[in-house]
C-alpha positions as CSV (number, residue, x, y, z in Angstrom):
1,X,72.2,-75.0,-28.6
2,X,72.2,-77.0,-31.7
3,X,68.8,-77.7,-33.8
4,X,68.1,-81.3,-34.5
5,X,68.8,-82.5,-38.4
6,X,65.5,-83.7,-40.1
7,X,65.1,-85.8,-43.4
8,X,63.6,-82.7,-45.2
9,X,65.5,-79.9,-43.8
10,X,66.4,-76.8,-46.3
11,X,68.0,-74.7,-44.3
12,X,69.2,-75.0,-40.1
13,X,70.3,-72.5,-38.2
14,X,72.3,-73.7,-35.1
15,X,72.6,-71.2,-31.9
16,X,73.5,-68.3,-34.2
17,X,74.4,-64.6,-32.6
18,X,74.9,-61.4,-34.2
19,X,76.9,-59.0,-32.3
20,X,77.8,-54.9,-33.3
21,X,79.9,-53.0,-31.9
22,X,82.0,-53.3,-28.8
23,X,81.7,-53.3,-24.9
24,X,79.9,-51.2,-23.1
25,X,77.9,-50.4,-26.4
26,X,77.4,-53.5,-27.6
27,X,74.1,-54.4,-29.8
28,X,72.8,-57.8,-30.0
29,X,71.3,-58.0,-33.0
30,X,70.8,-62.0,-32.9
31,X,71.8,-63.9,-29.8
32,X,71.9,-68.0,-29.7
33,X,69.1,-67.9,-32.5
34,X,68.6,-72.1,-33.3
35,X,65.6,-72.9,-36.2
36,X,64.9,-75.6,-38.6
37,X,63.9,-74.7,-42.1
38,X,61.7,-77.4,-44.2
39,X,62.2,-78.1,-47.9
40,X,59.6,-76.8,-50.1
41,X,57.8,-74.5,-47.0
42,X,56.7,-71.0,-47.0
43,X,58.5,-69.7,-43.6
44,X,58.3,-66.4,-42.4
45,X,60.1,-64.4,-39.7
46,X,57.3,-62.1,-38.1
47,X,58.1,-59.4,-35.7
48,X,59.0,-55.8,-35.1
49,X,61.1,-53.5,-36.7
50,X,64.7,-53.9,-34.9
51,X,63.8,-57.8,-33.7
52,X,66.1,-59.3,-36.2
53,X,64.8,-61.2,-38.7
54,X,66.6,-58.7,-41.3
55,X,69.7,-60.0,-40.0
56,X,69.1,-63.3,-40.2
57,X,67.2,-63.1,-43.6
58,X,71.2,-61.6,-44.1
59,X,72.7,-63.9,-43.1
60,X,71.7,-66.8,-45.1
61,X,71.9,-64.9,-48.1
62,X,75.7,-64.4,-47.4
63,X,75.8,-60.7,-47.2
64,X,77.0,-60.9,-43.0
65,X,78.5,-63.2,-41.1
66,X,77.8,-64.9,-37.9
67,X,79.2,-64.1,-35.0
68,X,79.0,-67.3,-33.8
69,X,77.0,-70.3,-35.0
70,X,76.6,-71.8,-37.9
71,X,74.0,-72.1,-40.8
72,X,73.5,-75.2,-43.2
73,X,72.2,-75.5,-46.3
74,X,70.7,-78.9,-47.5
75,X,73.5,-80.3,-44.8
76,X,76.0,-78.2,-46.0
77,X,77.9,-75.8,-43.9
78,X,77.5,-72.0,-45.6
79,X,78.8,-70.0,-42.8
80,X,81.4,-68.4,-44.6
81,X,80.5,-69.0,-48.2
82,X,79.9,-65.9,-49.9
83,X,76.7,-65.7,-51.6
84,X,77.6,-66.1,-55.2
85,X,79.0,-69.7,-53.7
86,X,75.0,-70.5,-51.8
87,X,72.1,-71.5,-54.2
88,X,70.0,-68.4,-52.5
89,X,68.7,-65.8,-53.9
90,X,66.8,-62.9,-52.7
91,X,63.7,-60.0,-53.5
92,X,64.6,-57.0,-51.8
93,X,62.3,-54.6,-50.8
94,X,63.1,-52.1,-53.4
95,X,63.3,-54.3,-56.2
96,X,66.8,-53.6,-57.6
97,X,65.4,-53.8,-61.5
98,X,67.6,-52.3,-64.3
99,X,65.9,-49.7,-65.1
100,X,67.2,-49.2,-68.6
101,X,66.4,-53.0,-69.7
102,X,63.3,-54.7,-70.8
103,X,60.9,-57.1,-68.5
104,X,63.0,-60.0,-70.5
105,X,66.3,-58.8,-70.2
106,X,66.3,-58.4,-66.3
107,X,65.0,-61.7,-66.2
108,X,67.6,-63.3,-68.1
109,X,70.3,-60.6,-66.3
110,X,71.4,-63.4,-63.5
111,X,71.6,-66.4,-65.8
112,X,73.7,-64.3,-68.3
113,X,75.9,-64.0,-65.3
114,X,76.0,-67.7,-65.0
115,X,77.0,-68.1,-68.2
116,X,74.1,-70.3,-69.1
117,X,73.6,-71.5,-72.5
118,X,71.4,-69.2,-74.9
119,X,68.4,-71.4,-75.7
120,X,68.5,-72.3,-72.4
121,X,68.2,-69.1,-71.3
122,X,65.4,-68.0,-73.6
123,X,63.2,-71.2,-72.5
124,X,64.1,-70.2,-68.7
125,X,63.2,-66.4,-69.5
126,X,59.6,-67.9,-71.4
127,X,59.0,-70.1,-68.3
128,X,59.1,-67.4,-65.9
129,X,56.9,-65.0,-68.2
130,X,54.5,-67.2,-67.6
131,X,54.9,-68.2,-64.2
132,X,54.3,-64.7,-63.5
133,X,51.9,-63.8,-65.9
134,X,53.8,-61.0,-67.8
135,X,54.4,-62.4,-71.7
136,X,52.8,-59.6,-73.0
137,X,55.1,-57.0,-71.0
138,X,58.2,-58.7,-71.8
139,X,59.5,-56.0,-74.3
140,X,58.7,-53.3,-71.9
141,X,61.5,-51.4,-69.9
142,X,61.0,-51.6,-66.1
143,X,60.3,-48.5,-65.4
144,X,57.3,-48.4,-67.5
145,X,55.6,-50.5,-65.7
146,X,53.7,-50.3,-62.4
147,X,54.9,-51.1,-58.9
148,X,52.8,-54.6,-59.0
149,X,54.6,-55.7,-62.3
150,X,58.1,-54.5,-61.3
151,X,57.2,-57.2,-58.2
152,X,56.6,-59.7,-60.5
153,X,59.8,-59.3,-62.5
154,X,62.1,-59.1,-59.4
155,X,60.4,-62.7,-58.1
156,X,60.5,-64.3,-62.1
157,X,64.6,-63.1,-61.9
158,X,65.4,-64.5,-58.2
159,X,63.2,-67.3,-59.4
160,X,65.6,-67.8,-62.9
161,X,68.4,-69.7,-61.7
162,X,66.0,-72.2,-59.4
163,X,67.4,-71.4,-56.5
164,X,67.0,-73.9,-53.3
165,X,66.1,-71.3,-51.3
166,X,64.7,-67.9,-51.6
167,X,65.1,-64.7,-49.5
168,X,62.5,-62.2,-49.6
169,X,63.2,-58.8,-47.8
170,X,58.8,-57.7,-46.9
171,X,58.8,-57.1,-51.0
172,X,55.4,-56.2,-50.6
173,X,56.2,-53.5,-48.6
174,X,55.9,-50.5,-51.0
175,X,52.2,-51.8,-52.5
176,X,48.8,-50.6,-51.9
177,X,46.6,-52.6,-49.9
178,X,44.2,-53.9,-52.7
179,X,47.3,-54.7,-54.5
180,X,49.3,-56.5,-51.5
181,X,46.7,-58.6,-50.6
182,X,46.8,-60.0,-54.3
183,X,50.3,-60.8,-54.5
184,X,50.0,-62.5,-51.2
185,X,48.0,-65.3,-53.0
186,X,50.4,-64.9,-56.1
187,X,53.4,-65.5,-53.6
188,X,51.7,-68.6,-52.1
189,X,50.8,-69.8,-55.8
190,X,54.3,-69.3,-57.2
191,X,56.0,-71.2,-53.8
192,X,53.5,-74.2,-54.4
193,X,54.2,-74.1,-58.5
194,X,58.0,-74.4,-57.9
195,X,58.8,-76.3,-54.9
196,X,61.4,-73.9,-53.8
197,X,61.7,-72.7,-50.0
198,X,60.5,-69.2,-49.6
199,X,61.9,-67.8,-46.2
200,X,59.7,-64.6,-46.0
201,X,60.5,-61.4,-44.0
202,X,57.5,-58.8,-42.7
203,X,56.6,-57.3,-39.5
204,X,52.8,-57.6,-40.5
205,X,50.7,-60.2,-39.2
206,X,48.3,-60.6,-41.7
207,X,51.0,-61.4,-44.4
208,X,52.3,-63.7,-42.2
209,X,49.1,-65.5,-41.1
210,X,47.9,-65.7,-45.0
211,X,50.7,-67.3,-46.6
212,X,52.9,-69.1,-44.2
213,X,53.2,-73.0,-43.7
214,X,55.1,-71.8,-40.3
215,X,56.0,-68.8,-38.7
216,X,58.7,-67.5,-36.3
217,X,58.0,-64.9,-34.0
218,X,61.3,-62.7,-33.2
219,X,61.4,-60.3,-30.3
220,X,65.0,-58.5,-29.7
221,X,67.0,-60.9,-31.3
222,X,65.5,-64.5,-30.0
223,X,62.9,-66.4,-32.1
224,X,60.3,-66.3,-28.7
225,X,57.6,-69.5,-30.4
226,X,57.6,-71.2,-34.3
227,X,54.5,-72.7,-35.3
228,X,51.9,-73.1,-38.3
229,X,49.9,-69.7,-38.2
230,X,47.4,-71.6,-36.0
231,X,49.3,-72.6,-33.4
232,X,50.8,-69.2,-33.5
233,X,47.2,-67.6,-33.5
234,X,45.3,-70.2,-31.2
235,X,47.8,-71.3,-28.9
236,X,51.0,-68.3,-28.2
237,X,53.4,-69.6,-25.5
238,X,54.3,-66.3,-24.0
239,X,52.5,-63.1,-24.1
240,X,55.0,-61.2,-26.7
241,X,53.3,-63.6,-29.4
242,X,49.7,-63.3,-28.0
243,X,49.7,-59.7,-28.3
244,X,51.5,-59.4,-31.3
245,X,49.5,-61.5,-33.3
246,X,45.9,-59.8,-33.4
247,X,43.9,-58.6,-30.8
248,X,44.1,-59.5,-27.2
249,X,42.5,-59.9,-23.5
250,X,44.7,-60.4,-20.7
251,X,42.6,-60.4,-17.7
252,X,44.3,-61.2,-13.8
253,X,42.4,-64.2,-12.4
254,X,42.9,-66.0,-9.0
255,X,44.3,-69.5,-9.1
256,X,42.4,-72.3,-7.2
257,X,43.3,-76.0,-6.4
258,X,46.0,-76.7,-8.9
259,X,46.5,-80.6,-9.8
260,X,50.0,-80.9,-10.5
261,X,50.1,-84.4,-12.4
262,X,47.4,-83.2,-14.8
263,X,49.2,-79.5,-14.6
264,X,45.7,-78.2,-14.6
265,X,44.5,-75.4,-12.1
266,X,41.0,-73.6,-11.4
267,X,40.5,-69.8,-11.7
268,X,38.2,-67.5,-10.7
269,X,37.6,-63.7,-12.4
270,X,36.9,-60.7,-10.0
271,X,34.1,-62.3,-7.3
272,X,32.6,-64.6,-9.5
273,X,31.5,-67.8,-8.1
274,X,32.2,-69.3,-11.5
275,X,35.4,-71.0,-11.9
276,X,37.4,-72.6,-15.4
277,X,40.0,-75.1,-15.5
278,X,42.9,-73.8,-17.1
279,X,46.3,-75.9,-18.2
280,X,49.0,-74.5,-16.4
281,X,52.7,-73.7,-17.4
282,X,55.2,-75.5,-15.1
283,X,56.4,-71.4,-13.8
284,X,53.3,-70.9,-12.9
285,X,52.5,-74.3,-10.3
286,X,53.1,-71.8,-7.4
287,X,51.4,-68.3,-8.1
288,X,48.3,-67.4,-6.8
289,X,47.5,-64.9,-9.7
290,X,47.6,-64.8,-12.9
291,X,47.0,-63.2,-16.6
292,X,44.7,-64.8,-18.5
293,X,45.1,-64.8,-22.3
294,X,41.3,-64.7,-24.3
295,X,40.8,-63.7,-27.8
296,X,38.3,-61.0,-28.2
297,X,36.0,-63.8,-31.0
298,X,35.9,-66.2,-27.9
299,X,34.0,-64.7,-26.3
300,X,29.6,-63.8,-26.5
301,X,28.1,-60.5,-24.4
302,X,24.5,-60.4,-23.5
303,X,22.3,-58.6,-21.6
304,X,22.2,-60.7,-18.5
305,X,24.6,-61.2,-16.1
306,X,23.5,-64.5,-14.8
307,X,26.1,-67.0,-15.0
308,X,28.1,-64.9,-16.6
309,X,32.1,-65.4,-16.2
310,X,32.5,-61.6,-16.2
311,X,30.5,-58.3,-16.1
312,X,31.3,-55.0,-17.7
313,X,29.8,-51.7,-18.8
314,X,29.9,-51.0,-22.3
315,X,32.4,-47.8,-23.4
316,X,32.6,-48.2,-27.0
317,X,31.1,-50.0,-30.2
318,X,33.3,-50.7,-33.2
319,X,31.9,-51.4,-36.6
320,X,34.4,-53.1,-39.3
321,X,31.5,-54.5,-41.5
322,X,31.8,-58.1,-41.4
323,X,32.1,-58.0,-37.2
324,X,31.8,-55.2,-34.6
325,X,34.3,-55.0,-31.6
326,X,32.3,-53.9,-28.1
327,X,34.6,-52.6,-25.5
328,X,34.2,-52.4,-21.9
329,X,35.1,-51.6,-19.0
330,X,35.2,-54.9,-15.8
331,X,34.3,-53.8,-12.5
332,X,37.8,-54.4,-11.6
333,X,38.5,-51.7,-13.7
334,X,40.1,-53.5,-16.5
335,X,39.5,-53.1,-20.2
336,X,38.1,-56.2,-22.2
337,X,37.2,-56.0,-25.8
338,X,34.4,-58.6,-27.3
339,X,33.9,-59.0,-31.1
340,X,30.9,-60.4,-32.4
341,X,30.7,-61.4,-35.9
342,X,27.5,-58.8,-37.6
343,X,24.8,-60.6,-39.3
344,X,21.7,-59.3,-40.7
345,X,18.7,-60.2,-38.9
346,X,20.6,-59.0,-35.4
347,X,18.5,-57.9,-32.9
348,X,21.8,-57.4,-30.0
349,X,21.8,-53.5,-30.3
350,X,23.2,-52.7,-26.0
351,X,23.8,-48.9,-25.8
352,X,26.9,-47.2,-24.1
353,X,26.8,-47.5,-20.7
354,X,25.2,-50.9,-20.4
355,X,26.3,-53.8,-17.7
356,X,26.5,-56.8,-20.1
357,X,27.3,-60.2,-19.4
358,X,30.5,-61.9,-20.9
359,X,30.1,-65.7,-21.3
360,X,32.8,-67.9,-22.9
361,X,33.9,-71.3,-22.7
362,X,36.8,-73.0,-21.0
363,X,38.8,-73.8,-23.9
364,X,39.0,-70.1,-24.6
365,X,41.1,-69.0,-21.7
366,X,45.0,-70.0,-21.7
367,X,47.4,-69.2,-19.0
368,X,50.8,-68.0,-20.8
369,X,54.5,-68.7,-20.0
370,X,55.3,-64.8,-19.3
């Protein structure tokens, strides 16, 4: 299946597979993989280790090709370019910094290659210094300098030659937390400065959810929902994504009278007279149970039960500082987690063991595809 061109598309992908190997043993590493990449966005393929977005990080860059499909750059076909021939460059997870050479010098390293013009070089080098905020380490060889810094040389030298499109491999990968969570916003501030489209790899959420104008979600070699990290977080289309992305309820509910023109239907949890109206996927017009997908912040416990949507007994309190995650146990035997955001003056202290009442509203329930 073949994306659809936009105005301000960077990059398309159009029903792309990656095959190894041969019959019987034969690993599908992408298969039919279509996606539109915007100019100037930060996009990010989010998902496991072995899902694919490595390979097709790969091969944009040029360093595999297709199977089948093709891949476009600006509207030009880049199939079978190899990647000296793409304007793409890429940050690898290790860096790949010379280890012998100044900040300076592996900067200017690519453009030499392009046989730039000196002074046009050195402006491009001072530029980049200070795009990344390293003038005063520019005489220092790489492998003086700390993990952090040898980051920020490996994006100023990708960054150089003012690529269209930039590949990075989960570059943060090998940082400390304190220090990942800072070059998240440096990423974000460098992808705004430039204009260039940053087409970022990780398998953590939190990366992806910070800096991301959209994200894919890849499962075993399909791209399963793309969406701005709200849509992804709020609103997942199948449960892969919903659990993937943060924390999760799914909780089996009884479907009611189900209005198919409105492709609405009410629900019911355990014996509760109480009943929600859900929007319902076209799949499920004619079950008569289902999973209900609820975010854990969407929900309020107290210590009555009346008109609650759901009862359980408290198992087990959390505390992460800013919030505290209660979980519990349903009478149908199910396990629900709340989280309730901490404040000072608090007076909500239930002990383990309690029957507490779950209360949430009907825009916090969503019936999923799968």
């Amino acid at each position: 299946m073949k994306t659809m061109r936009e105005a301000d598309d960077a990059v398309q992908v159009e029903g792309v597979g990656k095959y190894f190997g041969g019959e019987p043993n034969i690993v599908k590493a992408l298969d039919n993989v279509s996606v539109n990449i915007r100019r100037n966005e930060f996009f990010t393929l989010l998902g496991p280790s072995g899902c694919g977005k490595t390979t097709l990080l790969r091969l944009i860059a040029g360093f595999e090709s297709p199977t089948f499909g093709n891949i476009l750059l600006d509207d030009q076909d880049i199939t079978h370019l190899p990647p000296f021939r793409r304007s793409v460059n890429t940050v690898f997870q290790n860096y790949a910094l010379f280890p012998h050479l100044t900040v300076a010098e592996n900067i200017s390293f690519g453009l030499e290659m392009l046989n730039k013009p000196k002074d046009e070089i050195d402006q491009t080098v001072n530029e980049m210094l200070a795009l990344v905020h390293m003038e005063e380490l520019k005489d220092r060889r790489t492998d003086q300098i700390s993990g952090g810094q040898q980051q920020r040389v490996a994006l100023a030298r990708a960054l150089a030659p003012k690529p269209d499109v930039l590949l990075l491999d989960e570059p943060l990968s090998a940082l400390d937390y304190k220090l990942r969570r800072g070059m998240q916003i440096e990423l974000k501030r460098l992808q705004l400065e430039t204009g260039i489209t940053f087409i970022f790899v990780t398998h953590d959420q939190e990366e992806a959810l910070t800096m991301s104008d959209r994200i894919a979600v890849m499962s075993n070699g399909h791209i399963l929902q793309v969406g701005s990290p709200d849509e992804i977080y709020y609103k997942p289309t199948k449960r892969f994504v919903a659990d993937f992305i943060g924390e999760s309820n799914f909780i089996e509910a009884k479907i009611g009278k189900i209005d198919k023109r409105k492709k609405e239907a009410t629900i019911r949890f355990e014996d509760k007279k109480k009943s929600f109206t859900v929007r319902l996927p076209e799949n499920k017009m004619n079950d008569k149970k289902t999973a209900v997908f609820i975010r854990p912040e969407h929900t309020r416990l107290k210590t009555t039960t009346k008109g609650a949507a759901m009862t359980g007994k408290l198992t087990d309190r959390i505390f992460f500082g800013t919030d505290t995650n209660y979980h519990l146990l349903l009478e149908n035997g199910e396990p629900f987690i709340v989280r309730s955001q901490n404040t000072i003056h608090s007076s909500f202290n239930p002990a383990i063991g309690d029957k507490l009442g779950i209360f949430l509203e009907e825009d916090a329930l969503q019936v999923l595809e799968d």
